[in-house]
VMD Tcl script that draws the C-alpha trace (Angstrom):
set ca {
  {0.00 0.00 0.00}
  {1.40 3.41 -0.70}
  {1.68 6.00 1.87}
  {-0.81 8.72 1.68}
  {2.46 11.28 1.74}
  {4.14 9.70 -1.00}
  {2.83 12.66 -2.95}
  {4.51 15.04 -0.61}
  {7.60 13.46 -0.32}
  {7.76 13.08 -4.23}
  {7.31 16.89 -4.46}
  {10.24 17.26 -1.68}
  {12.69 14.98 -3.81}
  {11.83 17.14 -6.73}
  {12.43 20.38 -4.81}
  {16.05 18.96 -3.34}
  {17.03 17.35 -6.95}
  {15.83 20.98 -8.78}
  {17.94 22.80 -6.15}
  {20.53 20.92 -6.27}
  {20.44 21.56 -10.43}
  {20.29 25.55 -9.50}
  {23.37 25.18 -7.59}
  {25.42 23.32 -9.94}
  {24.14 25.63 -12.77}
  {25.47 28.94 -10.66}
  {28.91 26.97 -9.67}
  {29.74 27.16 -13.42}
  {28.15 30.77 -14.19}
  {25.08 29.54 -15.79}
  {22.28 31.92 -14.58}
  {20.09 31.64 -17.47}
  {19.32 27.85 -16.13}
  {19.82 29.00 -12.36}
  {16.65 31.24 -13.71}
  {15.05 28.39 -15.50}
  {15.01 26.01 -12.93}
  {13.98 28.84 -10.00}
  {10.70 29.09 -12.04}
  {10.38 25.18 -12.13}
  {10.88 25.23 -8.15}
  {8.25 28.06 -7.99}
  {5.93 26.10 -9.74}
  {6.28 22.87 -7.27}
  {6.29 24.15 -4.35}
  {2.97 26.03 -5.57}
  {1.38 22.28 -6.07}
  {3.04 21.41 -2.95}
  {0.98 24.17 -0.94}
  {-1.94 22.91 -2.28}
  {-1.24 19.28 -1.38}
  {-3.50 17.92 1.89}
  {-0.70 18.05 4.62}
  {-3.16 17.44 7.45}
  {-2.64 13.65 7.71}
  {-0.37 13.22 10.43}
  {3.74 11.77 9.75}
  {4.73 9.14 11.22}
  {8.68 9.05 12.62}
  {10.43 7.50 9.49}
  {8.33 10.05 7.23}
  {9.52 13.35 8.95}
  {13.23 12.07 9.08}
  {12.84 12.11 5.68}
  {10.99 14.91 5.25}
  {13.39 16.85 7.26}
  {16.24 15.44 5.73}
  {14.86 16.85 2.09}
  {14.23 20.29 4.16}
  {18.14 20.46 4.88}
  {19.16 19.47 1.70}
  {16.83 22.02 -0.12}
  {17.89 24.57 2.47}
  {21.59 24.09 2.16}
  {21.17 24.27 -1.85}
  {19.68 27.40 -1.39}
  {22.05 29.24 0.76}
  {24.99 28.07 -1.38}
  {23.05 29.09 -4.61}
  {22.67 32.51 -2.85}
  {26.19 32.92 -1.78}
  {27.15 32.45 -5.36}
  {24.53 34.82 -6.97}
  {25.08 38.03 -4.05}
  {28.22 39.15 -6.22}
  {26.70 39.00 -9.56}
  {23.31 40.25 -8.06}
  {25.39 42.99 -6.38}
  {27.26 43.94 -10.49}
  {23.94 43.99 -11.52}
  {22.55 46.47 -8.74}
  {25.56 48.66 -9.76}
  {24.97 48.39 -13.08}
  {21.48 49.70 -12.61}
  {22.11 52.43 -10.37}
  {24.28 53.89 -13.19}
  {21.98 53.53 -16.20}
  {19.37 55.69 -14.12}
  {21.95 58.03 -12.95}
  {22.58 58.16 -16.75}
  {18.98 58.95 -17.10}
  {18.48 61.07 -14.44}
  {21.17 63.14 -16.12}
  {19.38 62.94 -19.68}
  {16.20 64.43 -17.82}
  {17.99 66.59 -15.70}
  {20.64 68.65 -18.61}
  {18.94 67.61 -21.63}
  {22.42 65.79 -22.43}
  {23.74 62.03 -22.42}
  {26.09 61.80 -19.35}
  {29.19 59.02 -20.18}
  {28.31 55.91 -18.27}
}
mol new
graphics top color blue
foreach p $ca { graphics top sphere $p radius 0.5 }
foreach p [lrange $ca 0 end-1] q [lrange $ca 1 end] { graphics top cylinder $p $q radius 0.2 }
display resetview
């Protein structure tokens, strides 16, 4: 008989495997899939809210569950601490194009960037 969270769990795996792809795709600079597979996570983790979670676990399910949790958790943080400089080059990299425009409206001129 299959458990009634094998659903859940299924959706966890998914979660851990897809952020496990996002940080492998930012180790090697590859943000377009880092992108790509943030919008597949989105979209799971949507289904997964909507899943019934009321049935209670019993020990050997929320190990596992838990154990998914860390794993997703940890991919996360490391998939973060490789995107904050790029994030923070693309911040800068903002700030100047609308001090650039800011400029343009200001003096009626294009400021260098």
């Amino acid at each position: 008989m299959t458990s009634p969270h094998a659903p859940i769990l299924s959706h966890y795996r998914s979660i851990a495997a897809i952020t496990a792809g996002m940080l492998e795709a930012a180790r090697s600079g590859d943000w377009t899939t880092v992108l790509s597979l943030g919008q597949q996570y989105i979209d799971i983790v949507e289904e997964l809210r909507d899943m019934d979670a009321s049935i209670p676990m019993d020990a050997a399910t929320r190990a596992l569950k838990h154990d998914l949790l860390v794993r997703i958790l940890e991919n996360d943080a490391r998939t973060r601490d490789l995107a904050s400089p790029q994030m923070a080059r693309l911040s800068s990299l903002l700030g100047r194009i609308k001090q650039h425009h800011d400029h343009t409206s200001t003096f009626g001129f294009k400021a260098p960037i």
